[in-house]
Structures are given as structure tokens and as C-alpha cells.
C-alpha positions as a Markdown table, in Angstrom:
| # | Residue | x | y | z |
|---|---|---|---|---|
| 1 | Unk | 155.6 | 116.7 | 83.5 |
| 2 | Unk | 156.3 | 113.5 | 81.2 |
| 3 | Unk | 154.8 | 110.5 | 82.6 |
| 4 | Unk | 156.2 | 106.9 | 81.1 |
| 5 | Unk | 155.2 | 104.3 | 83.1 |
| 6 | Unk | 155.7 | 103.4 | 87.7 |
| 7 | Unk | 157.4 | 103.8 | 92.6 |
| 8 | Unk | 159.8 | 105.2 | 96.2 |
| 9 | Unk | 163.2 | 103.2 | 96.1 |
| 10 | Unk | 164.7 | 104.8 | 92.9 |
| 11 | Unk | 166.3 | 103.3 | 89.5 |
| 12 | Unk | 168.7 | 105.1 | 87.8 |
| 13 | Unk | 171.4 | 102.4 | 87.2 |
| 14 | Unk | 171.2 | 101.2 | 90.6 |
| 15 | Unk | 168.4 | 101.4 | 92.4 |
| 16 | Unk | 167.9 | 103.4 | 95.8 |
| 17 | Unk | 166.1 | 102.1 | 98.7 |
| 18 | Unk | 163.3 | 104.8 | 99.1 |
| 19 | Unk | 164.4 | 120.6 | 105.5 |
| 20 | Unk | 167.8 | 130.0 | 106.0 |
| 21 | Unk | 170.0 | 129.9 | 109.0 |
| 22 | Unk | 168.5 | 131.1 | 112.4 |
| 23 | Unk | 167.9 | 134.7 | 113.0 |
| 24 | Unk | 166.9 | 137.0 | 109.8 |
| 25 | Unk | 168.3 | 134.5 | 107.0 |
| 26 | Unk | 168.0 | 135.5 | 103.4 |
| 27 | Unk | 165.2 | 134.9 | 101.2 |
| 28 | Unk | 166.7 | 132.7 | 99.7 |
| 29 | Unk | 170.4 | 130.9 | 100.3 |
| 30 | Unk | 173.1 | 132.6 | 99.2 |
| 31 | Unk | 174.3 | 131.1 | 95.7 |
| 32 | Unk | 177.3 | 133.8 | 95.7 |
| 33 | Unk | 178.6 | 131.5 | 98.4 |
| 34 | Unk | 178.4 | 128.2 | 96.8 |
| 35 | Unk | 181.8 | 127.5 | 95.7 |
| 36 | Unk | 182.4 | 126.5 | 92.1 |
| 37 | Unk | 185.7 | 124.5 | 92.1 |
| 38 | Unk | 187.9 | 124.2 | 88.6 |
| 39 | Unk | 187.3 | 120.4 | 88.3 |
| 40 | Unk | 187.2 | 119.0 | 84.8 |
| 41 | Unk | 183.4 | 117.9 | 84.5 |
| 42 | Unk | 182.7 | 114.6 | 82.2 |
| 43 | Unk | 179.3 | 115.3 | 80.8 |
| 44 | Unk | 178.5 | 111.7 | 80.7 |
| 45 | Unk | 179.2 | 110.8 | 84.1 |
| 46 | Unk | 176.5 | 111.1 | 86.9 |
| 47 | Unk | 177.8 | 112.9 | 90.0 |
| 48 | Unk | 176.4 | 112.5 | 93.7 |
| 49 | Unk | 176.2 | 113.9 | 96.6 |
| 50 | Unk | 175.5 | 112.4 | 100.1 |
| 51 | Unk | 174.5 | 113.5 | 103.6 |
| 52 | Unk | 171.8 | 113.2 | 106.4 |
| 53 | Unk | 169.5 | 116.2 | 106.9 |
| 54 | Unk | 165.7 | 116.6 | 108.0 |
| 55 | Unk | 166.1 | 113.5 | 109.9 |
| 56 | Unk | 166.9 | 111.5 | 106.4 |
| 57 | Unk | 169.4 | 110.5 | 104.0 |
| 58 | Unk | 169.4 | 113.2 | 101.4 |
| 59 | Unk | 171.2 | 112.6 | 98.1 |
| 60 | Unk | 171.7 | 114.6 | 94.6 |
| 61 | Unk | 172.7 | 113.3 | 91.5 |
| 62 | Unk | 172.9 | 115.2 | 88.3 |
| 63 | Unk | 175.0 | 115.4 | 85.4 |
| 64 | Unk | 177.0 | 118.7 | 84.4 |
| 65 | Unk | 178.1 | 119.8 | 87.8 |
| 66 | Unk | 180.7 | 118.4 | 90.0 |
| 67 | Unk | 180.3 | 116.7 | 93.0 |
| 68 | Unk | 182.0 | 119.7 | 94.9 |
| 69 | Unk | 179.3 | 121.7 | 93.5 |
| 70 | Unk | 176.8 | 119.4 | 94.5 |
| 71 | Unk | 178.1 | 119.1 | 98.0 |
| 72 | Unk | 177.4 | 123.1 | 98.3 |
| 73 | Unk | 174.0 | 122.7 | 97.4 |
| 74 | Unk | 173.2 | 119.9 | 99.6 |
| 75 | Unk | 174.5 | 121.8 | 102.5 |
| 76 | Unk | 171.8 | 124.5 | 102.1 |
| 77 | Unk | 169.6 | 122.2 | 103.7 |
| 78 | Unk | 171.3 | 122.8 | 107.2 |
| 79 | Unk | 170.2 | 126.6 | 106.4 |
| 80 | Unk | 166.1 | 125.1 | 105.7 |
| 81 | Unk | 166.1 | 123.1 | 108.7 |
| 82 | Unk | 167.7 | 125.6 | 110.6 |
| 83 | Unk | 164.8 | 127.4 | 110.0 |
| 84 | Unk | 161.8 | 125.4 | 109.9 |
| 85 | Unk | 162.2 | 122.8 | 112.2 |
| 86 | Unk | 160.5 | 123.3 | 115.2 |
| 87 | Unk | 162.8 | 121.8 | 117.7 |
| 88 | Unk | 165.9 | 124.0 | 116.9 |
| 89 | Unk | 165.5 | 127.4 | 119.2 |
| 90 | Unk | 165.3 | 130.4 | 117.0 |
| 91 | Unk | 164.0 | 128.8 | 114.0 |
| 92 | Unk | 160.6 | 130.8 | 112.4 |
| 93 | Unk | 158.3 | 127.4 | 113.6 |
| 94 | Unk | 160.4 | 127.5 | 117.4 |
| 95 | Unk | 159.2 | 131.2 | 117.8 |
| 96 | Unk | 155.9 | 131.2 | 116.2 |
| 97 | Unk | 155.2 | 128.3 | 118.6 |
| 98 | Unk | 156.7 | 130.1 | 121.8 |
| 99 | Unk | 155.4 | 133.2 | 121.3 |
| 100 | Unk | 152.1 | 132.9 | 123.2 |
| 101 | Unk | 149.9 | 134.2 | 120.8 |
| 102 | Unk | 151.8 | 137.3 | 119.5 |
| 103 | Unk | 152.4 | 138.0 | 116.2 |
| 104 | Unk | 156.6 | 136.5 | 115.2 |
| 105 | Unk | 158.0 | 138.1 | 111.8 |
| 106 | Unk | 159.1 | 135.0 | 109.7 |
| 107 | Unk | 160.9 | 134.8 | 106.3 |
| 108 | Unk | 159.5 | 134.6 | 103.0 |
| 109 | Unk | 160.4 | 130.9 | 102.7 |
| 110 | Unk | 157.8 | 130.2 | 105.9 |
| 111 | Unk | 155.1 | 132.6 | 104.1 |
| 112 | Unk | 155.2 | 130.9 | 101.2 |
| 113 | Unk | 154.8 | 128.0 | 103.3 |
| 114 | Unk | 152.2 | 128.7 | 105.5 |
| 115 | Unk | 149.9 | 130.1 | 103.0 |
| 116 | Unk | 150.2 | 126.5 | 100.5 |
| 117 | Unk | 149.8 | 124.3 | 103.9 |
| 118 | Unk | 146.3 | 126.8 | 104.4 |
| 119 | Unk | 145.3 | 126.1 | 101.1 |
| 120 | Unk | 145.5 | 122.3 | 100.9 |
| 121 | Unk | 143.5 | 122.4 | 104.5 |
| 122 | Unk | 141.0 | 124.6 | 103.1 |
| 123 | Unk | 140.4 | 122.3 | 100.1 |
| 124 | Unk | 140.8 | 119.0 | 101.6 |
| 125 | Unk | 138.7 | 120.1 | 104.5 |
| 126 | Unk | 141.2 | 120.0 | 107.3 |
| 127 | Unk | 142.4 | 117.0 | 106.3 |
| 128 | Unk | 146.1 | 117.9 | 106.2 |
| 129 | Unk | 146.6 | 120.5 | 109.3 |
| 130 | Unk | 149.5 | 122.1 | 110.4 |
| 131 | Unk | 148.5 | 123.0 | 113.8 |
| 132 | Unk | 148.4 | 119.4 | 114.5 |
| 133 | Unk | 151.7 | 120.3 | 116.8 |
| 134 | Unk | 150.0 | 119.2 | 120.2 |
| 135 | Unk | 149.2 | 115.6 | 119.0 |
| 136 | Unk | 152.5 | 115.5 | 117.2 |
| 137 | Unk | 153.8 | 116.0 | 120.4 |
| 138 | Unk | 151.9 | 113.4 | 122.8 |
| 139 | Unk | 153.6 | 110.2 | 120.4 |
| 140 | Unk | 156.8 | 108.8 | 120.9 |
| 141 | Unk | 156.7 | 105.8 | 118.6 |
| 142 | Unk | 160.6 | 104.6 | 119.1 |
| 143 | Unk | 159.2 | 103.7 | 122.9 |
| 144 | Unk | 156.1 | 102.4 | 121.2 |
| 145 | Unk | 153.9 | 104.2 | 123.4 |
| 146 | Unk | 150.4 | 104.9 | 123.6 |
| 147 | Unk | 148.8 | 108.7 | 125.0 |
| 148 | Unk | 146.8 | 108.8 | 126.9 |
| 149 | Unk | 142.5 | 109.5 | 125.9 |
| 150 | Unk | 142.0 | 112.7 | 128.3 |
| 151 | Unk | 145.3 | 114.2 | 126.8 |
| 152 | Unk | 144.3 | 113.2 | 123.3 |
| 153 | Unk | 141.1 | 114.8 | 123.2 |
| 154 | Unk | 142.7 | 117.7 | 125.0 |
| 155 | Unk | 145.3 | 118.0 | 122.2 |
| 156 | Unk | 142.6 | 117.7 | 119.6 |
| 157 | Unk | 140.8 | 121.0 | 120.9 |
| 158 | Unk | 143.8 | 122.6 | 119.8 |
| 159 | Unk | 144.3 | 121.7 | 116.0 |
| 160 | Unk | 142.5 | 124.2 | 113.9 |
| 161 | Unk | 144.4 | 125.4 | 111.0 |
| 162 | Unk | 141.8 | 128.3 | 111.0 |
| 163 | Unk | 143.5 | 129.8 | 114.0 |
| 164 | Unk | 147.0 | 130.3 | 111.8 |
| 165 | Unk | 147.1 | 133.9 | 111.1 |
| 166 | Unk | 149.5 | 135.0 | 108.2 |
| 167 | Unk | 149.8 | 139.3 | 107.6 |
| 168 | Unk | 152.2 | 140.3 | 105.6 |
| 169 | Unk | 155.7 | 139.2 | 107.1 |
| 170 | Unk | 154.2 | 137.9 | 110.4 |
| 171 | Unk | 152.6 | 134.7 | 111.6 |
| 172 | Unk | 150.9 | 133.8 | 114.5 |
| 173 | Unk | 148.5 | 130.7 | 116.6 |
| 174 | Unk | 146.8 | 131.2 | 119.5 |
| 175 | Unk | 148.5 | 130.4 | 123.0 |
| 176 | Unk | 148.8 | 126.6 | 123.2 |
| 177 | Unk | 148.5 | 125.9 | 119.8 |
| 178 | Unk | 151.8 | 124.8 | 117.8 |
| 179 | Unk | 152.9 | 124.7 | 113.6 |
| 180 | Unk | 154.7 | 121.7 | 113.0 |
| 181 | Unk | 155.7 | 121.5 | 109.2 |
| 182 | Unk | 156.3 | 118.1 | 109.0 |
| 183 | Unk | 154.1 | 116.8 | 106.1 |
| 184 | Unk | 154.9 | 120.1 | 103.8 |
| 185 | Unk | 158.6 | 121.4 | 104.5 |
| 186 | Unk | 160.6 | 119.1 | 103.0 |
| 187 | Unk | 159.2 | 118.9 | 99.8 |
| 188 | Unk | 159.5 | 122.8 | 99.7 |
| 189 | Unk | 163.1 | 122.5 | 100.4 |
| 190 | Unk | 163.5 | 119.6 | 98.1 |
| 191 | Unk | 162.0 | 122.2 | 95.5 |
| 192 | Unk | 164.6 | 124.9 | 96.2 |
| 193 | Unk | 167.6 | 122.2 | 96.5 |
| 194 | Unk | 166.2 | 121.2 | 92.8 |
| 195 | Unk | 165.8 | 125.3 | 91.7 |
| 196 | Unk | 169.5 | 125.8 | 93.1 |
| 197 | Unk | 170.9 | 123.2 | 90.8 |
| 198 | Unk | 168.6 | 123.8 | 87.5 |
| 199 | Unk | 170.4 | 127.8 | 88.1 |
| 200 | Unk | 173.5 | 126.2 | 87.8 |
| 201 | Unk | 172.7 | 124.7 | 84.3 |
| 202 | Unk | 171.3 | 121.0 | 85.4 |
| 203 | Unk | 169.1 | 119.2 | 82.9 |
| 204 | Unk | 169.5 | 115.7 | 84.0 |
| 205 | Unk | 169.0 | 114.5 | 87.8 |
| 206 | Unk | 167.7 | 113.0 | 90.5 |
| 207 | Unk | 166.7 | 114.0 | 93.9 |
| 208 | Unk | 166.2 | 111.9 | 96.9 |
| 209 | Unk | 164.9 | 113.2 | 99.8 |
| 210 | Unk | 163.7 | 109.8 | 101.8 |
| 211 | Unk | 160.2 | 109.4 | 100.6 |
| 212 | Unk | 160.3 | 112.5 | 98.9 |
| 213 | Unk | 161.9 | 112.3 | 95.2 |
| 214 | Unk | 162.6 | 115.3 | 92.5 |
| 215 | Unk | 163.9 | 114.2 | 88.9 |
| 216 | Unk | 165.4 | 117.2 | 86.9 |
| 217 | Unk | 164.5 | 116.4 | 83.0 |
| 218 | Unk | 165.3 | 112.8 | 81.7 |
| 219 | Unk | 168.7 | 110.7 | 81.5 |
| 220 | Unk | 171.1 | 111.8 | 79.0 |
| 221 | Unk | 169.7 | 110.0 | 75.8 |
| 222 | Unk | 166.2 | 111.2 | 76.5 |
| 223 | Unk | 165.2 | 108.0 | 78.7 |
| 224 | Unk | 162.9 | 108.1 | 81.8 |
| 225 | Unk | 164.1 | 108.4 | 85.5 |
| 226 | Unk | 162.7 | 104.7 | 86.9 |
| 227 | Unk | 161.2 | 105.6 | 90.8 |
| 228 | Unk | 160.1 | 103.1 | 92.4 |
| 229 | Unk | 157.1 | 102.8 | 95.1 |
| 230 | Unk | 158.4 | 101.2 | 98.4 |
| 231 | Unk | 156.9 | 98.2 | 99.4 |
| 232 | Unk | 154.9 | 98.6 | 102.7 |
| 233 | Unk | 155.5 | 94.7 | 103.6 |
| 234 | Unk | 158.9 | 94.4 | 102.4 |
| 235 | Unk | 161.0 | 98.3 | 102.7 |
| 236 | Unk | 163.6 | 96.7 | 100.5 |
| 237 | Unk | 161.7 | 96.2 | 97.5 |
| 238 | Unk | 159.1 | 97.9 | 95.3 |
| 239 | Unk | 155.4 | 96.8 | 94.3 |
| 240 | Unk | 155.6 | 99.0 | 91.3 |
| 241 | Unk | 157.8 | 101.3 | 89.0 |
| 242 | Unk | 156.7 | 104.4 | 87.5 |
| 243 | Unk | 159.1 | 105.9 | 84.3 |
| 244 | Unk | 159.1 | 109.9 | 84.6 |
| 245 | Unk | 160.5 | 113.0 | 83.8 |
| 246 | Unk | 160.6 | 116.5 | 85.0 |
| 247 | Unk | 158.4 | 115.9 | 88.2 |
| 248 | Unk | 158.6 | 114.8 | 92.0 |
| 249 | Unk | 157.1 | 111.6 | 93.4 |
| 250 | Unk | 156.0 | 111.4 | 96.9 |
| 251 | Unk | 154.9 | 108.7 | 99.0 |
| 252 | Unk | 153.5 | 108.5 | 102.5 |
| 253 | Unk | 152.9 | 105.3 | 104.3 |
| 254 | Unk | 152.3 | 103.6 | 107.6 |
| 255 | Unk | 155.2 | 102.1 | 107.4 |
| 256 | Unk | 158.0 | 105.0 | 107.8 |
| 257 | Unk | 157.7 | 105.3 | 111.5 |
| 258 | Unk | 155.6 | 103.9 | 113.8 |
| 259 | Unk | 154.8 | 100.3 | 115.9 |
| 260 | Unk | 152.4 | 97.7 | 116.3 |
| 261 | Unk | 150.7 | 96.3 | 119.6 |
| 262 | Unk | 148.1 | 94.0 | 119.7 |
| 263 | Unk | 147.4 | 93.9 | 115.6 |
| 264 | Unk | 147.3 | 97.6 | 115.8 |
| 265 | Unk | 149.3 | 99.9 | 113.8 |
| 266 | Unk | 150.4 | 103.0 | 115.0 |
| 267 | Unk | 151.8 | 105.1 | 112.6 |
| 268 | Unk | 152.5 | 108.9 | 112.5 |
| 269 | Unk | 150.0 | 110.1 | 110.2 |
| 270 | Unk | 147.9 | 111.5 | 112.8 |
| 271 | Unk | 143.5 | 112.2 | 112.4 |
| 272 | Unk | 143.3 | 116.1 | 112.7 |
| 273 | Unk | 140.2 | 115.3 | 114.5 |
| 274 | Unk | 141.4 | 112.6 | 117.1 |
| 275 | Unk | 144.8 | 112.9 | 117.4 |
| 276 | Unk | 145.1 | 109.5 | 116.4 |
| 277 | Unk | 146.6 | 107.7 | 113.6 |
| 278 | Unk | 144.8 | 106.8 | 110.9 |
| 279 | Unk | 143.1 | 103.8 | 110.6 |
| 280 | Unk | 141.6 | 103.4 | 106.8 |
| 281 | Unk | 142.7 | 100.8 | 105.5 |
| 282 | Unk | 145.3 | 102.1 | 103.3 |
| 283 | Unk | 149.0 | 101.5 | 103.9 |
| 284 | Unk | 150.6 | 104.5 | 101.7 |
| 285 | Unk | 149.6 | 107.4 | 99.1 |
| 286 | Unk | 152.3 | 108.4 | 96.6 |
| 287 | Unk | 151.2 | 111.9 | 94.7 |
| 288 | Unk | 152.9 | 112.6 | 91.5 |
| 289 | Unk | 153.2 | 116.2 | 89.8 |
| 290 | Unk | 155.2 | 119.1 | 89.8 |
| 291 | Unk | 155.7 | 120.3 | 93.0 |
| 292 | Unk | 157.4 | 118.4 | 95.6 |
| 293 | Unk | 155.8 | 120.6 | 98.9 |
| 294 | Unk | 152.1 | 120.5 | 97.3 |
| 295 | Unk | 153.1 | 116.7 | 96.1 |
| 296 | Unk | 154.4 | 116.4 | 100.0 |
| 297 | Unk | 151.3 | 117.8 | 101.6 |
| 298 | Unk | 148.6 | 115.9 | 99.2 |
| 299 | Unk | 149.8 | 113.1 | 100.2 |
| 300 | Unk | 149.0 | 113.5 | 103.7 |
| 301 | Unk | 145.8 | 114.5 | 103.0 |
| 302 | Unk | 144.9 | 112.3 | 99.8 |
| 303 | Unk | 146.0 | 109.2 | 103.0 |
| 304 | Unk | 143.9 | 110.9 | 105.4 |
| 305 | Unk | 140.8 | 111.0 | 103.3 |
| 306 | Unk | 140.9 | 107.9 | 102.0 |
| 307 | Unk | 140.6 | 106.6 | 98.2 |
| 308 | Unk | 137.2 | 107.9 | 97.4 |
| 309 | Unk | 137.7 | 111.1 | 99.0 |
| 310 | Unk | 141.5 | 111.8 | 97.8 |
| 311 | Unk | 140.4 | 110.6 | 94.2 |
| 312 | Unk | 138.1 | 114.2 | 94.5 |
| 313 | Unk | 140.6 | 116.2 | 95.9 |
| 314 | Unk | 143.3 | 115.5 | 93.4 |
| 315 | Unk | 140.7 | 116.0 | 91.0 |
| 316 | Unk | 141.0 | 120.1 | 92.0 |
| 317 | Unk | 144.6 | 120.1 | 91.3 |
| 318 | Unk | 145.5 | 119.8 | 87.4 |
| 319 | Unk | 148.5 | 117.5 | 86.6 |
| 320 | Unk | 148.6 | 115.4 | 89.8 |
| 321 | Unk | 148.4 | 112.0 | 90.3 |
| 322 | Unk | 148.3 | 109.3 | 93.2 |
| 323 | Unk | 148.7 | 105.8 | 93.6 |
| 324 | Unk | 146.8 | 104.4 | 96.4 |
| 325 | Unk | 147.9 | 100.6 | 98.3 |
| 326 | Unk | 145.8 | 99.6 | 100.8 |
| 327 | Unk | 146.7 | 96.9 | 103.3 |
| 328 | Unk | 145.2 | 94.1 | 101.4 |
| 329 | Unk | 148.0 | 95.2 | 98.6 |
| 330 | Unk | 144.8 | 96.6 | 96.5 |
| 331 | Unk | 146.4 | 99.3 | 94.0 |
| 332 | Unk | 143.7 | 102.4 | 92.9 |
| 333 | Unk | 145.3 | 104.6 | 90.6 |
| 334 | Unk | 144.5 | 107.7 | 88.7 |
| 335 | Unk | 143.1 | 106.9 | 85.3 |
| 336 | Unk | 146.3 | 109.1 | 83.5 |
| 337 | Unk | 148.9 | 107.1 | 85.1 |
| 338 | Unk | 147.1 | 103.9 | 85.5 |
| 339 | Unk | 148.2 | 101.9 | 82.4 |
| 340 | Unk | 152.4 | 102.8 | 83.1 |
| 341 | Unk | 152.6 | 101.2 | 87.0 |
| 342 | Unk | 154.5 | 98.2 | 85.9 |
| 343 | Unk | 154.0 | 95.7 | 88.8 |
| 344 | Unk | 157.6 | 94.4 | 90.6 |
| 345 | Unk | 157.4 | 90.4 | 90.7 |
């Protein structure tokens, strides 16, 4: 990973304002099905791709490889969603979660999943939890509403990422409990999206997955990949831009969905131990490395811990940074990326 200098709206020329089909799916998608259409291919020019999966606007642009091609790849996310979402019936989360306690053979890709997910929890204490399904559950934030205290302590009882049992090819909770993959999935599929199109020969792109961004190399010419980090008091702009190469950037923040009521902020980063959102005083946490699912899950757990706290627990994972805002607009960054945030006026 080549750092330069720092954000999650993205730069390239223009800057952007910044999830295995049911049943027994492949290991992996199918590249023998991605089409590759005889289109004259200008090495120079950036292509793109556009469409709306995992409940964002997704798109891909890269150089060397048509937008056809690029089209192909995108649509592999219907496949990932199909298959860990866990509102779509038949999907591996759908049936671990509704099949009261028995063991439910899943894919490789919800494996690999599962067993990352149970290592950030065991090293950032439970901090990021997957089994925070019941809570996850009890919020509806577009109808800015508020649960009530016996059913959030009832939901709390049952988030316990202890409890998720992985053997072999099966996975399994306890009754009552429930997987959702919300703060890890789509950075895993953002990394396969990004390993589909670096098979096909890409060296230069950019990946944007909502908050979650992947940059394939450099820019033709050898110059840096500008992301920028979203503002959490004005979503249009930036606070800061961050020059890098051959990494993912990933931000979380109160900001992306929730409400306020009575100088509150409800937000969907919920307390593993409440059921609750967070209130820490922070307003987002953007991770920086190589991986865009362990990028996408210490996020959640570098916001949920707080500066101190996520400062030591990125300290276990060579190569990984974080920028921390709080709501005062304070900035605490990692001492190896400090000195390249360049401040947006």
C-alpha cells in the first residue's frame, strides 16, 4: 500500500460524492460467464460502470477494460447480495438465522466471512459483533423511531459473537439469535469485485462502493488516486483528502443513516452491549489498508471503541491506518499517515 497524502467523496478528475446466487452458488462467480465483447479499448481513457446494489450506488472505473466488461463484473454483486443479505429468503445469513439453532451448510465466501468478523470481535473485545441482528432489527431510523428499554435490553441478551459456531462448511447461532453482516460484507465483496477485475489485466482503477472505496494501482502516469473523507456536517464536501495507491479507504460515520430528536443523534452504529447507538463523541472513523472487509469491519469497531481504544487496536493490525473526527471537527490520526491529510478549505 502507497500512501501520498488524504478522504470518502473521491477525486479522480471529478470528484465523487462518497454485497453467489441463492441455493449452492459457486465459490466464487463464474468468470467463464463474464462476456468479453470485441470493442476497441483506448488505453488512455477511463471506463465506468454504474448501478445500485447493497442498498448503494456502486461504481467501477478502470482503465484497460471496456465498459461492457465492467458492466459484467459489477453485476456479480446481485450474486453477493443474493447471498449474504439477510433479508433475501434462501440466502446463507436468511437460513442460518431461521434455522433455530441447527447447524445450515453455507459457502466458502460466508466462511471466510464469518471467521474474519470472529477475529476482529475477539481482538477488539466484542466491539464489532455480528450477532448484533436483534438490535439491528428493533431500529427503523427512516420513521425516526425510538425502541423501546425492556425490548432493548431483551435484544442485548442476545448479542454474543461467542455463540457463532463455524465447522467446516456449516454455521450455526443459537435459537433467537441472528448474523447480520452489515459492517463486514461489503467490503469483502468490494474485495472480490476488485480481484475479478485485476484477473482481467486491470492496473489502474477505482472502486466505489458508498463509504467503501478500493483503488487498483495508481493513475496512468504513476499519480495517486485522491479520496476524499466526507464531511459529517456538510455530505457534499470533504474535510480532508488522502493521495493513495493500491489500497481501500473506508469510512463509517453517524451521519449515513440515522435521525436526531431532542439534540440526540441516533445513528446506526449500534453498542453490542446496549443495543444503542453510540454516543462517544466521535462523528466517523475511516480505516485505511489493504483489505476492504477487515478495513470495513475496523471501522466499526475502531468507532465503537473510541480514539484511545481504536488507536490500540489498529496497533495489532500491521499496515492500517485510521483517521478519527469527532463532533467538535477534532481530527486524531495515525502517526504514518498524519503528515499527508491535506485539510479541504
Amino acid at each position: 500500500m502507497r500512501l501520498y497524502r488524504f478522504t470518502l467523496i473521491l477525486f479522480c478528475t471529478l470528484l465523487f460524492v462518497a454485497g453467489c446466487a441463492p441455493g449452492n452458488p459457486p465459490s466464487r462467480p463464474d468468470d467463464n460467464k463474464l462476456t468479453t465483447p470485441a470493442e476497441q479499448i483506448d488505453p488512455l481513457r477511463q471506463y465506468s460502470a454504474v448501478n445500485f446494489y447493497l442498498d448503494t450506488v456502486v461504481t467501477l472505473s478502470a482503465y484497460g477494460i471496456s465498459s461492457a466488461e465492467l458492466n459484467d463484473i459489477l453485476n456479480t454483486c446481485a450474486a453477493y447480495e443474493a447471498l449474504l443479505s439477510k433479508t433475501i429468503p434462501g440466502s446463507d445469513v436468511y437460513k442460518i438465522n431461521h434455522a433455530n439453532g441447527r447447524p445450515v451448510q453455507v459457502s466458502a465466501h460466508t466462511i471466510n466471512i464469518l471467521t474474519a468478523a470472529r477475529n476482529v470481535s475477539e481482538k477488539s473485545g466484542g466491539a464489532f459483533d455480528i450477532t448484533i441482528g436483534p438490535a439491528v432489527n428493533l431500529w427503523d431510523f427512516a420513521a425516526a423511531s425510538i425502541p423501546g428499554e425492556a425490548a432493548l435490553a431483551a435484544a442485548a441478551k442476545l448479542i454474543d459473537y461467542t455463540k457463532v459456531e463455524i465447522n467446516g462448511k456449516t454455521a450455526r447461532v443459537p435459537a433467537g439469535m441472528e448474523i447480520d453482516l452489515g459492517g463486514i460484507a461489503k467490503g469483502y465483496i468490494a474485495d472480490e469485485i476488485a480481484r475479478l477485475l485485476m484477473e482481467r489485466g486491470v492496473t489502474h482503477g477505482l472502486l466505489n462502493f458508498g463509504g467503501n472505496v478500493i483503488v487498483i494501482g495508481d493513475k496512468p502516469g504513476g499519480t495517486p488516486w485522491n479520496v476524499g473523507l466526507k464531511d459529517p456536517d456538510d455530505l457534499n464536501n470533504s474535510f480532508a483528502v488522502l493521495p493513495v495507491a493500491g489500497c481501500s479507504v473506508v469510512t463509517s460515520g453517524i451521519y449515513e443513516r440515522g435521525f436526531d430528536m431532542d439534540g440526540v443523534r441516533y445513528h446506526h452504529i449500534l453498542d453490542a452491549a446496549t443495543g444503542r447507538p453510540i454516543q462517544n463523541g466521535l462523528a466517523s472513523v475511516t480505516i485505511i489498508g489493504k483489505s476492504s472487509m477487515l478495513c470495513d469491519a475496523l471501522s466499526t469497531a475502531c468507532f465503537a471503541l473510541g480514539v484511545e481504544d481504536g488507536m490500540t487496536l489498529l496497533a495489532v493490525y500491521d499496515g492500517y491506518e485510521a483517521v478519527f473526527m469527532d463532533k467538535d471537527r477534532k481530527i486524531t490520526a495515525t502517526k504514518n499517515i498524519a503528515g499527508d491529510l491535506i485539510a479541504v478549505q
